[in-house]
N, C-alpha and C positions, 0 to 999 in steps of 0.2 A: 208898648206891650212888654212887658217881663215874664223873662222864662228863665228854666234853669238848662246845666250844661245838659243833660239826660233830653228834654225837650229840642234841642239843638241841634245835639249828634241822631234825633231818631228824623228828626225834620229836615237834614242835610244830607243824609244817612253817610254819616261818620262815626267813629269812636265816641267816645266820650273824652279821655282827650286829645283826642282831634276838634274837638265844640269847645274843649278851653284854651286851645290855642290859637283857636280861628277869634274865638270872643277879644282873647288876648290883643290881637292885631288890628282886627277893628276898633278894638278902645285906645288904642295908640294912635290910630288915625283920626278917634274922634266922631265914628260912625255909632259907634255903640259904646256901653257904659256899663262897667260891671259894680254891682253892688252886694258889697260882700254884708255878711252877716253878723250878729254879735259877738258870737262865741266860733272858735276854730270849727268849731262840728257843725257849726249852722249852714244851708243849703247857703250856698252862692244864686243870686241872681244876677240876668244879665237885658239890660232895658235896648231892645234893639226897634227901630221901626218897624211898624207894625204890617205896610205894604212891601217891607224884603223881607218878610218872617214870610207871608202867605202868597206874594206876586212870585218867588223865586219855583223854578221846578226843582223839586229834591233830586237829587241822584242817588239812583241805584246801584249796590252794589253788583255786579253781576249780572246788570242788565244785559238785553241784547244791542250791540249797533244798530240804529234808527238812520237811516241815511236823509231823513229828513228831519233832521233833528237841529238842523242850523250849522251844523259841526264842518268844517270843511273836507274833502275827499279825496282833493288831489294829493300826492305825496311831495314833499318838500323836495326844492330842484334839486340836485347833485352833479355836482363840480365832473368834469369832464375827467380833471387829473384821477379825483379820486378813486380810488379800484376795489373792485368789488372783493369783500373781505374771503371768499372762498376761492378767489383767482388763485391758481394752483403755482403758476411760474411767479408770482409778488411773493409767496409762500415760501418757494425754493430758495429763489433770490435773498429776501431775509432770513433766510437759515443760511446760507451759504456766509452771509453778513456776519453773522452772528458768530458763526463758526470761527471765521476769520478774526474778528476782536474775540474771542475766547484763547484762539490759538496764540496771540500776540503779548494778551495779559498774562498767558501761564510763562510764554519766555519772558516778561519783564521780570514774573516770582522768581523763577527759575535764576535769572542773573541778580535777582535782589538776595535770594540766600546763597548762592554761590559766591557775592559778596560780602555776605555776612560772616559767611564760615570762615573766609579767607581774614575778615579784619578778627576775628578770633583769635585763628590761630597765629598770626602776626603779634594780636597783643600777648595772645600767651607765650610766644619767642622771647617777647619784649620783655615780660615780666621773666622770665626764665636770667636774662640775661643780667638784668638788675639785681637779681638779687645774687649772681655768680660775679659780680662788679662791690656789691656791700660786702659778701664775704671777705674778698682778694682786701677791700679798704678796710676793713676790720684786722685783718691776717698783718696789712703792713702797717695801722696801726700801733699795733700792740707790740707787731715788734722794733718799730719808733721808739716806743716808750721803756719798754726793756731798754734799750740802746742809751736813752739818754736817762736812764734812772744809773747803768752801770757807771756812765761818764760820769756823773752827780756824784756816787761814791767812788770814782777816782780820785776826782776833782778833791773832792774832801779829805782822802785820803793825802794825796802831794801836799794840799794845803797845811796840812796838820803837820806833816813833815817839814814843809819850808819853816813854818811857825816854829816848829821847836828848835831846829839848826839857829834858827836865826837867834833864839834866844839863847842857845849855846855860845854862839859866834857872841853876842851884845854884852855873855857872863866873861867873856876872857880878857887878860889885861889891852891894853891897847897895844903895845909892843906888840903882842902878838896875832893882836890884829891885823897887825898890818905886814906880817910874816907869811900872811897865808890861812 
């Protein structure tokens, strides 16, 4: 039997698509078999057997509960631990909880920025200090180099002086050279 998704969803009573993702799953399984059309616009059909197209009972949206309807009635067991979600003292107890890691987290912030501030202002000392340590090495620096720029023309100056006596002393006869 071939129908389209519209035939599907009004025979299952679901969406439409809801009837292309149930066709979806059954042609994955190999139950059924969609066959598409030529052209993108063209109706989709979908080749499903034709005694689960008409043996199946449809559902109702909105129906009412049939208690004989196959459907089971008992309530699914429930674990002894677990507690009923409106138990007023489970309630207390997890706020109480809750209260307590909220209060534990705000002191972890509290000591992570009271941390932070502190390595701050530490690096800001730090930096304060470095750069009152570059000045001081710049200051004795420069005056290094004054020092031994005046030594250089001292230096230059004696020498010029040795140079010339000497060639005075080199210009005199030897007798008196050796006079003194």
């Amino acid at each position: 039997m071939t129908v389209t998704y519209r035939e599907i969803a009004e025979r299952f009573g679901i969406g439409i698509e809801g009837a292309r993702i149930k066709a979806k799953r059954r042609a994955a399984k190999g139950l059924w078999r969609i066959i598409p059309g030529n052209h993108p616009q063209d109706i989709i059909r979908v080749e499903i057997p034709e005694d689960e197209f008409t043996s199946s009972q449809p559902a109702q949206r909105g129906a009412t509960y049939n208690p004989n309807d196959g459907t089971p009635t008992t309530p699914p067991q429930q674990e002894e631990e677990r507690r009923d979600a409106n138990d007023i003292d489970a309630l207390v107890e997890l706020i109480s909880q809750l209260t307590t890691q909220s209060a534990v987290m705000t002191d972890r912030l509290v000591d992570a920025e009271k941390g932070k501030a502190e390595a701050e202002r530490d690096a800001a000392i730090a930096r304060a200090a470095l750069a009152s340590a570059e000045a001081r090495l710049t200051a004795m620096q420069e005056g290094y180099l004054s020092d031994l720029k005046e030594l250089r023309d001292r230096m230059e100056t004696e020498s010029d002086r040795a140079r010339s006596e000497l060639a005075e002393w080199k210009a005199r006869p030897w007798w008196r050279r050796l006079a003194g």
